[in-house]
Structures are given as C-alpha cells and as structure tokens.
N, CA, C and O atoms as a CHARMM CRD file, in Angstrom:
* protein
*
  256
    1    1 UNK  N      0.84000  -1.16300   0.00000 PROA 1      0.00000
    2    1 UNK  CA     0.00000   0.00000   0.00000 PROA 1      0.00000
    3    1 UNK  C      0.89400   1.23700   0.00000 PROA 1      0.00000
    4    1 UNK  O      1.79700   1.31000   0.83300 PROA 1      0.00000
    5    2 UNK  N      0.72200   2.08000  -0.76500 PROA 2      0.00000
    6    2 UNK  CA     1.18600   3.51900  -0.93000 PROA 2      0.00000
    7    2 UNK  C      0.69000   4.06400   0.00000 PROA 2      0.00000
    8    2 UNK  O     -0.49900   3.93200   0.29000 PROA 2      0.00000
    9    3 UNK  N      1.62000   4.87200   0.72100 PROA 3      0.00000
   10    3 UNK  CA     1.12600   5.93200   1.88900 PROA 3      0.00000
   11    3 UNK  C      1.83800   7.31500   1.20700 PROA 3      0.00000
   12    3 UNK  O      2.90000   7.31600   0.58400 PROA 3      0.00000
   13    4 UNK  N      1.11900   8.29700   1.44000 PROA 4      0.00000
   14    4 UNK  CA     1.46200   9.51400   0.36900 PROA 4      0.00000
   15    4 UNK  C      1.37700  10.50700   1.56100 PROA 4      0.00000
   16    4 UNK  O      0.26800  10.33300   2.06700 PROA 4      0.00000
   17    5 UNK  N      2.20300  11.67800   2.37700 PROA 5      0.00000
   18    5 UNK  CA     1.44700  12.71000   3.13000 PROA 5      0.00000
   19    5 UNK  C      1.88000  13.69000   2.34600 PROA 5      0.00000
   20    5 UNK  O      2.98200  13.80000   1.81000 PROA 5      0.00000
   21    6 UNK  N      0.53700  14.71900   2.28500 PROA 6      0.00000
   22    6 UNK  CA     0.36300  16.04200   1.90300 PROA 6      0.00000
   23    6 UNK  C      0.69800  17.41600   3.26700 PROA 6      0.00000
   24    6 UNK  O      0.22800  18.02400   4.22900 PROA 6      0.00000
   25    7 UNK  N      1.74300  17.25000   2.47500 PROA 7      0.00000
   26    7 UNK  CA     2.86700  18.50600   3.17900 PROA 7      0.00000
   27    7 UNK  C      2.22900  20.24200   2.63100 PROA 7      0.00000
   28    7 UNK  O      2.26500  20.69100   1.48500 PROA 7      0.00000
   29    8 UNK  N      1.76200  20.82800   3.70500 PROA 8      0.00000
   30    8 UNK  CA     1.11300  22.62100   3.30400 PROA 8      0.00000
   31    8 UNK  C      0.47700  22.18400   2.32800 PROA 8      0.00000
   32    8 UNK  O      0.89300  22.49100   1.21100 PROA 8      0.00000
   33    9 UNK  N     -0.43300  21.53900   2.42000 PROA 9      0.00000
   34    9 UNK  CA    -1.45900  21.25300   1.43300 PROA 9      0.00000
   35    9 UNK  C     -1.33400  21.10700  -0.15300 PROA 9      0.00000
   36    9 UNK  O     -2.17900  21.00300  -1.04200 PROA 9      0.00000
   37   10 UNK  N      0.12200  21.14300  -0.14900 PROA 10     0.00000
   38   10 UNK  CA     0.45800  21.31700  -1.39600 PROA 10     0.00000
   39   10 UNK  C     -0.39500  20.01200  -2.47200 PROA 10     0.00000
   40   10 UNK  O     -0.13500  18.98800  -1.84100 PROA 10     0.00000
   41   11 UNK  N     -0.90000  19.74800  -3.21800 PROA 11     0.00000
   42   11 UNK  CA    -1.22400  18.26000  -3.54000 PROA 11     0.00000
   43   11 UNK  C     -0.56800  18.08800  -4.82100 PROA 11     0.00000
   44   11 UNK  O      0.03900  17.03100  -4.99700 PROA 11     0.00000
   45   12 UNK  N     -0.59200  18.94200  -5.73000 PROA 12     0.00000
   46   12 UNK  CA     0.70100  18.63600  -6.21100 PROA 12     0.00000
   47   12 UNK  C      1.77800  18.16700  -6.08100 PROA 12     0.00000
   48   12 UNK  O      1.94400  17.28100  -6.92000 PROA 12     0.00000
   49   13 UNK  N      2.49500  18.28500  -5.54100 PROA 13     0.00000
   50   13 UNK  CA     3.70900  17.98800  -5.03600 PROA 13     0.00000
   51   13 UNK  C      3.08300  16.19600  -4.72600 PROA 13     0.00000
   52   13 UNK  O      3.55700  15.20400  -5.28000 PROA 13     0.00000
   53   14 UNK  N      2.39000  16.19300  -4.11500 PROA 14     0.00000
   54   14 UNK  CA     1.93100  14.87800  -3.06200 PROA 14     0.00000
   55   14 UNK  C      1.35500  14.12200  -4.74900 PROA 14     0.00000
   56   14 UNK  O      1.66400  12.93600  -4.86300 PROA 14     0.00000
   57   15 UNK  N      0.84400  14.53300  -5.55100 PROA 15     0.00000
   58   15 UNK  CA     0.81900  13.65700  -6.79100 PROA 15     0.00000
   59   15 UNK  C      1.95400  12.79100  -7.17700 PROA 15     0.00000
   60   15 UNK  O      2.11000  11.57000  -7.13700 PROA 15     0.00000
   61   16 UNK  N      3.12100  14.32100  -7.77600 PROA 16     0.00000
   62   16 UNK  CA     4.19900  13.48400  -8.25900 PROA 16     0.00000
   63   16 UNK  C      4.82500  12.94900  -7.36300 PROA 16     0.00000
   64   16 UNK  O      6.00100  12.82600  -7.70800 PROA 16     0.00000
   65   17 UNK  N      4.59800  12.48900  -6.18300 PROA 17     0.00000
   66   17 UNK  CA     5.80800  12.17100  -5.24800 PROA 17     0.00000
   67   17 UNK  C      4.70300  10.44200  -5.15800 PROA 17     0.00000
   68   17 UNK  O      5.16700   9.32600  -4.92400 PROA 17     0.00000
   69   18 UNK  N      3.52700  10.71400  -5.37500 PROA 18     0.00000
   70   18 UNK  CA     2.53200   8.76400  -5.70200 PROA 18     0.00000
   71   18 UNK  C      3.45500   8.65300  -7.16900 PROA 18     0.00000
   72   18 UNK  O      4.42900   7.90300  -7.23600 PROA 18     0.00000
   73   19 UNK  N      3.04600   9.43000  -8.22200 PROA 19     0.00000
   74   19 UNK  CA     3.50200   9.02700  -9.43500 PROA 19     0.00000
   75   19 UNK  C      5.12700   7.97700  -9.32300 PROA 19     0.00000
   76   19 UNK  O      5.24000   6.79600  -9.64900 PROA 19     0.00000
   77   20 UNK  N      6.07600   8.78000  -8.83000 PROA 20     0.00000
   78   20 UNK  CA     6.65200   7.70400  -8.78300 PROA 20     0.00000
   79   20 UNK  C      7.17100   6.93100  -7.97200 PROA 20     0.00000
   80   20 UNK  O      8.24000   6.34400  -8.14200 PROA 20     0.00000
   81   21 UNK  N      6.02500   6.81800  -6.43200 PROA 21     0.00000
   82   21 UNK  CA     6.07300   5.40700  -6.23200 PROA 21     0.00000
   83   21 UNK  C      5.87000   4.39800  -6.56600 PROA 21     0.00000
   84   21 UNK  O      6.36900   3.35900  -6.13400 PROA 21     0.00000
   85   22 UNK  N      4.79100   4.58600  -7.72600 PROA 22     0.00000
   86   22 UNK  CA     3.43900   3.71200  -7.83300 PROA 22     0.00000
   87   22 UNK  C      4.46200   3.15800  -9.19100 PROA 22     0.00000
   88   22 UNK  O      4.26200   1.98100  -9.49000 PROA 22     0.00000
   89   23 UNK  N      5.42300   3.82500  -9.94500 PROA 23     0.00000
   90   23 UNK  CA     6.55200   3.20100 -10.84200 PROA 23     0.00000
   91   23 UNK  C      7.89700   2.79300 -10.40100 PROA 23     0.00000
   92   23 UNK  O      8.72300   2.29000 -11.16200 PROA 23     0.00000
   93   24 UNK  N      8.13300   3.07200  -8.88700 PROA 24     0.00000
   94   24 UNK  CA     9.48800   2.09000  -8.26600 PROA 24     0.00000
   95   24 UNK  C      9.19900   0.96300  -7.66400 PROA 24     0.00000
   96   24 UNK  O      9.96400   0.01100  -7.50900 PROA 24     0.00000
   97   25 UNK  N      7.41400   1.10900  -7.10200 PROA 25     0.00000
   98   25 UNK  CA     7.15100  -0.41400  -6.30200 PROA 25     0.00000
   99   25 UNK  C      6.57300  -1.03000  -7.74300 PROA 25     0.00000
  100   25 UNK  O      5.67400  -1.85200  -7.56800 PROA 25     0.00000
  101   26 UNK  N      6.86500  -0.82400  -8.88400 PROA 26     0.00000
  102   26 UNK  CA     5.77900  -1.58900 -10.03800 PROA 26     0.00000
  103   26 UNK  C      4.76000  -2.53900  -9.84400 PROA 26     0.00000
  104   26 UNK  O      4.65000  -3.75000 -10.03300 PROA 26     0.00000
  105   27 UNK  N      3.77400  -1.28700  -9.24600 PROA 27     0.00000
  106   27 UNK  CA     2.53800  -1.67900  -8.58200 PROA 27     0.00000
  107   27 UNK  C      1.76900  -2.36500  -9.94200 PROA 27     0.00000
  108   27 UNK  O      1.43000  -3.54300 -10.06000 PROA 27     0.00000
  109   28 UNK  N      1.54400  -0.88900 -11.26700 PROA 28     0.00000
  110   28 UNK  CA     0.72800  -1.94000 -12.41200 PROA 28     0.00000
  111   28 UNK  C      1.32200  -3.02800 -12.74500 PROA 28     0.00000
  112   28 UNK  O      0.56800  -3.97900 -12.95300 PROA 28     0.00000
  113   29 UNK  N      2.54800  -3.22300 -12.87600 PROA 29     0.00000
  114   29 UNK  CA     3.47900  -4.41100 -13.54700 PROA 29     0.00000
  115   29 UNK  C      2.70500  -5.68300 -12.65400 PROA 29     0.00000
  116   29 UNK  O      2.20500  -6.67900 -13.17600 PROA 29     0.00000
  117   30 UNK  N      2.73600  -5.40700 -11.29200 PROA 30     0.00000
  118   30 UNK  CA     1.90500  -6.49200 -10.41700 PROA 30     0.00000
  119   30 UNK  C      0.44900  -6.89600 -10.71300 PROA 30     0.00000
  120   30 UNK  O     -0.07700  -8.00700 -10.76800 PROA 30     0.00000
  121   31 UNK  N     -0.02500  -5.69300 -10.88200 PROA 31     0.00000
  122   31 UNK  CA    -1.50200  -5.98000 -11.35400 PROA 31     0.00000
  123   31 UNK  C     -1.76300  -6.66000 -12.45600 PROA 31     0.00000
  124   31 UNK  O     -2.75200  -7.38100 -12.59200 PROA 31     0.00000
  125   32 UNK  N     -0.56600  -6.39700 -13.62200 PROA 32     0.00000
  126   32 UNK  CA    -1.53600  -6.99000 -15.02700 PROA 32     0.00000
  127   32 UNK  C     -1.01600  -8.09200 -14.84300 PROA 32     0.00000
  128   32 UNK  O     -1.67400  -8.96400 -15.40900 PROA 32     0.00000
  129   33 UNK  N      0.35100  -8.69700 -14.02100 PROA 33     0.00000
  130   33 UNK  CA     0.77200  -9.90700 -14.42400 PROA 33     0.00000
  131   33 UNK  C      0.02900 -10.92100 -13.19500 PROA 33     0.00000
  132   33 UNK  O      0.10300 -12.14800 -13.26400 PROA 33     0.00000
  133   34 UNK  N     -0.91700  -9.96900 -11.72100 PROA 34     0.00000
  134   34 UNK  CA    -1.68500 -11.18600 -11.09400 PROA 34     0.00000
  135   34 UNK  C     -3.09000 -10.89200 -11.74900 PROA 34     0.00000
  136   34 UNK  O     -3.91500 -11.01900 -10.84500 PROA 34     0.00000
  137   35 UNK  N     -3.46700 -10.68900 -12.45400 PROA 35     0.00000
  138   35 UNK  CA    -4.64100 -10.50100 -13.27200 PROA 35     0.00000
  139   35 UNK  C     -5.93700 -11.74000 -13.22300 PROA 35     0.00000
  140   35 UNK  O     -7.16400 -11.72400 -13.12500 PROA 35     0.00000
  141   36 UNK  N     -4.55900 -13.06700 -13.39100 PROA 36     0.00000
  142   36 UNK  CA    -5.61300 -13.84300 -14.32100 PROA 36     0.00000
  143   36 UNK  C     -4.41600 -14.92900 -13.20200 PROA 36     0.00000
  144   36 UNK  O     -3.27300 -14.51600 -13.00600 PROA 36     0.00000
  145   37 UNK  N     -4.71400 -15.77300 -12.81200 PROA 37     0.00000
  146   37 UNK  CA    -3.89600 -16.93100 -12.46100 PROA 37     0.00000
  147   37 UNK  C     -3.61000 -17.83400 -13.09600 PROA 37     0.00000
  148   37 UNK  O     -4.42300 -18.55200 -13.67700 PROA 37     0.00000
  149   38 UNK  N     -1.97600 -18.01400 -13.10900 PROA 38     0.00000
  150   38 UNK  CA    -1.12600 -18.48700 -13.81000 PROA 38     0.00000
  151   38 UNK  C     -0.35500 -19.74000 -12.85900 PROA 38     0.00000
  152   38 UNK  O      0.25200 -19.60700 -11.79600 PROA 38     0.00000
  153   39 UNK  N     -0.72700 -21.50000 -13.98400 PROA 39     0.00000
  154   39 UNK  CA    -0.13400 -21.86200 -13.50700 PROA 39     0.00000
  155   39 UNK  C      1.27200 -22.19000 -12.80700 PROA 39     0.00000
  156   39 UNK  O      2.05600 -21.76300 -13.65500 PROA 39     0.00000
  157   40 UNK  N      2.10300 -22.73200 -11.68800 PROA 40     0.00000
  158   40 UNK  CA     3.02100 -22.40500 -11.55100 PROA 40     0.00000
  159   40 UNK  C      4.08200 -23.20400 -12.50800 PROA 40     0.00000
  160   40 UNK  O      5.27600 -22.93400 -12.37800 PROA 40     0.00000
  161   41 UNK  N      3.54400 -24.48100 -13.75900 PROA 41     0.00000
  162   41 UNK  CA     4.48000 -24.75000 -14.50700 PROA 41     0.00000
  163   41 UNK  C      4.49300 -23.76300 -15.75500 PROA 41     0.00000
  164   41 UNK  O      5.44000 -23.59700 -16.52300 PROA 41     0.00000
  165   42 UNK  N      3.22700 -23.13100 -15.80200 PROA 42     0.00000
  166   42 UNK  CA     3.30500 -22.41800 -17.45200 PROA 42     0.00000
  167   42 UNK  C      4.28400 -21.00600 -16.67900 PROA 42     0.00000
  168   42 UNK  O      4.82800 -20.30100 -17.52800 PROA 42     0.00000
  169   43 UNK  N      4.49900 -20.62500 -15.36400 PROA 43     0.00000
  170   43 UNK  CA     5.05800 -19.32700 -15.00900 PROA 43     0.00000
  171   43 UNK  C      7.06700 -20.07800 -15.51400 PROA 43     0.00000
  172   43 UNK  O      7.97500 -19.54900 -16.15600 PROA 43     0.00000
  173   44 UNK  N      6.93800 -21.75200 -14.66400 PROA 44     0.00000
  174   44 UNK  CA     8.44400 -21.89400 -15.03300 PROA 44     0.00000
  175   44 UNK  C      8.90200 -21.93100 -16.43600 PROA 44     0.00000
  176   44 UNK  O     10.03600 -21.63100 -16.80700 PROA 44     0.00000
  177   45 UNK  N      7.90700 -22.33300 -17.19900 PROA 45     0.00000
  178   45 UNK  CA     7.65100 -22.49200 -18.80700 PROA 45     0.00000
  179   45 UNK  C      8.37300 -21.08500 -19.57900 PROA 45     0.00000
  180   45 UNK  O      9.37800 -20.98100 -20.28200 PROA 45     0.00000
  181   46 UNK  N      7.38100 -20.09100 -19.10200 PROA 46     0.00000
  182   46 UNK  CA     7.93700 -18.75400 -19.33900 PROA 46     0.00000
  183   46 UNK  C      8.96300 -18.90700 -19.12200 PROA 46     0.00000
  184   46 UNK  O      9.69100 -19.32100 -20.02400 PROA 46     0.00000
  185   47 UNK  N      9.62300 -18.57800 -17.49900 PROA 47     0.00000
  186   47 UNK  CA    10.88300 -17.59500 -17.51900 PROA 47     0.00000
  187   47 UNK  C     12.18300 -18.41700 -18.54400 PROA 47     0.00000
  188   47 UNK  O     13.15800 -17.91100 -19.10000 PROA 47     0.00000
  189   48 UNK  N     11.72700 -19.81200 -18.50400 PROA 48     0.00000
  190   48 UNK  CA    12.66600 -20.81400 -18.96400 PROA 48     0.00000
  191   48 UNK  C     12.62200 -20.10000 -20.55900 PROA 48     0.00000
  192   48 UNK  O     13.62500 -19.46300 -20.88100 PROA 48     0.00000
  193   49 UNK  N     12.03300 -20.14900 -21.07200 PROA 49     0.00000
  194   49 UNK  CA    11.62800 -19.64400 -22.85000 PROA 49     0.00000
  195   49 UNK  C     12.36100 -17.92700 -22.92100 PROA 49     0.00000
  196   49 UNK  O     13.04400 -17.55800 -23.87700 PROA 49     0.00000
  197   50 UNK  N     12.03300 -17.02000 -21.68000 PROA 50     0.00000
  198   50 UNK  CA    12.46200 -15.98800 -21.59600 PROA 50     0.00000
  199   50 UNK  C     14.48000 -15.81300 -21.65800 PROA 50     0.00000
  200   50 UNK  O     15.24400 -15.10200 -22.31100 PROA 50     0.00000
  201   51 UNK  N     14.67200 -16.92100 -20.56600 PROA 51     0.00000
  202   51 UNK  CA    16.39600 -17.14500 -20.64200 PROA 51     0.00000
  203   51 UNK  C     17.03100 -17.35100 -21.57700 PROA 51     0.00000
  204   51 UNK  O     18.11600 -16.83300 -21.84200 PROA 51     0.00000
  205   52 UNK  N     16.11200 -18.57200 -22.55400 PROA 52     0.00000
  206   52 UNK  CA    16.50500 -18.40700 -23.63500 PROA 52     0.00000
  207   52 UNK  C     17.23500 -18.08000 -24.55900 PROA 52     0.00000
  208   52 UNK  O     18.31100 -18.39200 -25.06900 PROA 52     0.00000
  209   53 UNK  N     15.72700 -16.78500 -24.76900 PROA 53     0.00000
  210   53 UNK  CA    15.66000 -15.82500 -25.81500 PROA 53     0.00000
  211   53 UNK  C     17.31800 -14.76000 -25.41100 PROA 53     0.00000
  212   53 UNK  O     18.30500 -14.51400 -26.10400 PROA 53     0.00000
  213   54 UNK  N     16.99900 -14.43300 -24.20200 PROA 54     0.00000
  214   54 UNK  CA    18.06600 -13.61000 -23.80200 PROA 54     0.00000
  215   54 UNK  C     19.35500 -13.86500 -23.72900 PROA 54     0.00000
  216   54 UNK  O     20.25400 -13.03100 -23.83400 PROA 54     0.00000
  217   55 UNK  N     19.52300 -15.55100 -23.46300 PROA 55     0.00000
  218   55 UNK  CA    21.17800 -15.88300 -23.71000 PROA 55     0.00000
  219   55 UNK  C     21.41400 -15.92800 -25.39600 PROA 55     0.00000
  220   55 UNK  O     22.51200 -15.63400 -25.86700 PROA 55     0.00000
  221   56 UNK  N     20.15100 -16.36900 -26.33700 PROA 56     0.00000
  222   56 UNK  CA    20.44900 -16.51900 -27.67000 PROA 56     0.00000
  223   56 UNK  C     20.68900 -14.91000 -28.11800 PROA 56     0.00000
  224   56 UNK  O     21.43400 -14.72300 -29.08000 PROA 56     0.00000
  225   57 UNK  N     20.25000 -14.06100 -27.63400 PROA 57     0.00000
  226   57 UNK  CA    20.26800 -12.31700 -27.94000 PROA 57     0.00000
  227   57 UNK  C     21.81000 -11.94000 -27.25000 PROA 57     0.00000
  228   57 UNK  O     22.50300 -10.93200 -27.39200 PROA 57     0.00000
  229   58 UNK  N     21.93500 -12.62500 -26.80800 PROA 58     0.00000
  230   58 UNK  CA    23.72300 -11.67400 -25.65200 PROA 58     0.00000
  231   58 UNK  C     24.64500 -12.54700 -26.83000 PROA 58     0.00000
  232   58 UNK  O     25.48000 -11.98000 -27.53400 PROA 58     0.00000
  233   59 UNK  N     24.35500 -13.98100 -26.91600 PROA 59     0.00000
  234   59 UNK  CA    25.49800 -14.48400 -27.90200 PROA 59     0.00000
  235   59 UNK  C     25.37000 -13.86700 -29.35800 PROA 59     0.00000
  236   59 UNK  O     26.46400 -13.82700 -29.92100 PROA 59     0.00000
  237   60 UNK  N     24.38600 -13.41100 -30.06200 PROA 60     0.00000
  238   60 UNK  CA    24.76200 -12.97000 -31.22100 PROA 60     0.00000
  239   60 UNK  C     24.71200 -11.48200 -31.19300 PROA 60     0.00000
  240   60 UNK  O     24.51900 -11.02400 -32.31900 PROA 60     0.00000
  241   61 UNK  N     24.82300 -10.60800 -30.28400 PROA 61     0.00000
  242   61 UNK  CA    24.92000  -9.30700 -30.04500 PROA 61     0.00000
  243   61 UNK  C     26.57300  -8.85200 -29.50600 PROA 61     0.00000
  244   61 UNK  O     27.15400  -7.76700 -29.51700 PROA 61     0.00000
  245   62 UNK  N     27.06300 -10.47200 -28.96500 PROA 62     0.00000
  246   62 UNK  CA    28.73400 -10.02900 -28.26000 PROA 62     0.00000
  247   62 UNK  C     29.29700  -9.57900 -29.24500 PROA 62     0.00000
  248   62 UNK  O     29.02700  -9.78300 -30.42900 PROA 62     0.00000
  249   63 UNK  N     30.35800  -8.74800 -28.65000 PROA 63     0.00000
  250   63 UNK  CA    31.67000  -8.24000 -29.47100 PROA 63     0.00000
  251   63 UNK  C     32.58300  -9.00900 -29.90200 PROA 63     0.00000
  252   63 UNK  O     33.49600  -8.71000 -30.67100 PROA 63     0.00000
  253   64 UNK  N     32.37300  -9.96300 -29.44400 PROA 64     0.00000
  254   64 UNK  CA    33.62200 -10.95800 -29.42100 PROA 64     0.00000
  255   64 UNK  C     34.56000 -11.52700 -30.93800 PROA 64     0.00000
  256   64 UNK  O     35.51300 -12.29800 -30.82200 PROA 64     0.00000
C-alpha cells in the first residue's frame, strides 16, 4: 500500500511524489501480471523460454 502525506497542502507535489512510487514499487506491472492466475508450470515455462531468448540475444549481439 502507498502511503502519500500532503505537506502545506500542497497536492501537487503529493501527486508526483505517488507518481513515482506507484513506478518504483511496479505496482501496475503487479496488477496486469496477477490478473488472471497463472499456472506455476506455465510461469516456469515462461521464464525458462524468456532465458533463452536472452542468452540466444547476448550471444549474437557479443563483441567478441
């Protein structure tokens, strides 16, 4: 839970100071990805398919 205090009533200030909590705790990122429940082999499925992609992207992107 975001706790926000409004300092001299300013609320401005007290906006942008939610704005980017609400993008360092990646509150939506949480929301869209508990949305819908996901089993826990299709979640290992993912990240496994995700590593992948990303070790096949670092090897043909090296300098080497």
């Amino acid at each position: 839970m975001l706790i926000i205090k409004v300092r001299k009533g300013n609320i401005e200030q007290a906006i942008k100071q939610m704005r980017r909590k609400f993008v360092k705790t990646q509150t939506m990122k949480n929301l869209r990805t508990n949305r819908y429940f996901k089993k826990p082999s299709d979640k290992r499925r993912e990240e496994i398919q995700k590593a992948i992609r990303q070790e096949k992207w670092d090897r043909d992107n090296s300098d080497y």
